[in-house]
C-alpha positions as CSV (number, residue, x, y, z in Angstrom):
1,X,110.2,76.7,173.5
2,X,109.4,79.8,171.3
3,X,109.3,79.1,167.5
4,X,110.8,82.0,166.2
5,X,108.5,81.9,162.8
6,X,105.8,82.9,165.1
7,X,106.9,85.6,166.8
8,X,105.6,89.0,166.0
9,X,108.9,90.7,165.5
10,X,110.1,87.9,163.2
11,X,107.5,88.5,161.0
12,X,107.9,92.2,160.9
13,X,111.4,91.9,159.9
14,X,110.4,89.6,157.0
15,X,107.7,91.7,156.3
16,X,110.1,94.8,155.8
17,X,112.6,92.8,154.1
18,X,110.1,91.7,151.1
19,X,108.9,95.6,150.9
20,X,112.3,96.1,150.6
21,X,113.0,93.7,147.9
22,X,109.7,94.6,145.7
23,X,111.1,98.2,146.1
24,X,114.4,97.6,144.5
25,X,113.0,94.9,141.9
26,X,110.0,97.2,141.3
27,X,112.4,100.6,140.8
28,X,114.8,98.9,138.4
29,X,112.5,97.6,136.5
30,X,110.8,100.9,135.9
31,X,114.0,102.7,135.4
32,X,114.6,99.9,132.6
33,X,111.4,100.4,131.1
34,X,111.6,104.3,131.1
35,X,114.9,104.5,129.4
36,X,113.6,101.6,126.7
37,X,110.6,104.4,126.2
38,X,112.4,107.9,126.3
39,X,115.9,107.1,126.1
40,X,118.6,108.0,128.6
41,X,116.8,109.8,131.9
42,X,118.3,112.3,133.7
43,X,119.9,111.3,136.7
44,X,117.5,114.1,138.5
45,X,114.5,111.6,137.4
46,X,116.3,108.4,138.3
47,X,116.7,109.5,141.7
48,X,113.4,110.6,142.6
49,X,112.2,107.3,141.8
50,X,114.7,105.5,143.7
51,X,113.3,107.5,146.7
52,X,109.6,106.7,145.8
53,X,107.2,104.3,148.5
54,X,106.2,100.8,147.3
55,X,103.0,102.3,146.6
56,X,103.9,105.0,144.1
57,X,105.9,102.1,142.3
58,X,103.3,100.1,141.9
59,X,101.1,103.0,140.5
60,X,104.2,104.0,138.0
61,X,104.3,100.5,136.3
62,X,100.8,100.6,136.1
63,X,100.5,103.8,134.1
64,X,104.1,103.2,132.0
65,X,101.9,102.9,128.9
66,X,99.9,106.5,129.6
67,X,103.4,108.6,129.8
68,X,104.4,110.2,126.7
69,X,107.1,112.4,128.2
70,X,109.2,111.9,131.4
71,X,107.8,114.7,132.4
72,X,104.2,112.9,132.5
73,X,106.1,111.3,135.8
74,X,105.9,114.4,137.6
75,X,102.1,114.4,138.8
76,X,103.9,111.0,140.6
77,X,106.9,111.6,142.2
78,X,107.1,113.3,145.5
């Protein structure tokens, strides 16, 4: 009998399904952090994060403290 824990595709699907989770977790929590810094942000701003990779996310909340405009976020989002 297969154990479906093992199989390749079960594991890719869980594997997109945490990405997907650190995403969301990862983009409000930015969004949060960015309106507690600069005040409302435009809904232009909060978009283009909402659309950003895991990657970029991670490299956002890593640098929070080094913005002093929202503009800083540009060099960042694609």
């Amino acid at each position: 009998m297969i154990n479906l824990e093992e199989s390749s595709i079960y594991r890719l699907i869980i594997k997109k399904g945490e990405e997907r989770g650190k995403r969301k977790a990862l983009t409000e929590m930015l969004i949060q952090q960015l309106t507690a810094k600069f005040g409302k942000l435009s809904p232009d701003y909060s978009e283009r994060i909402k659309e950003q990779e895991l990657e970029t996310l991670q490299v956002l909340v890593a640098k929070i403290f080094e913005f002093n405009k929202p503009e800083d976020l540009e060099e960042y989002l694609h």
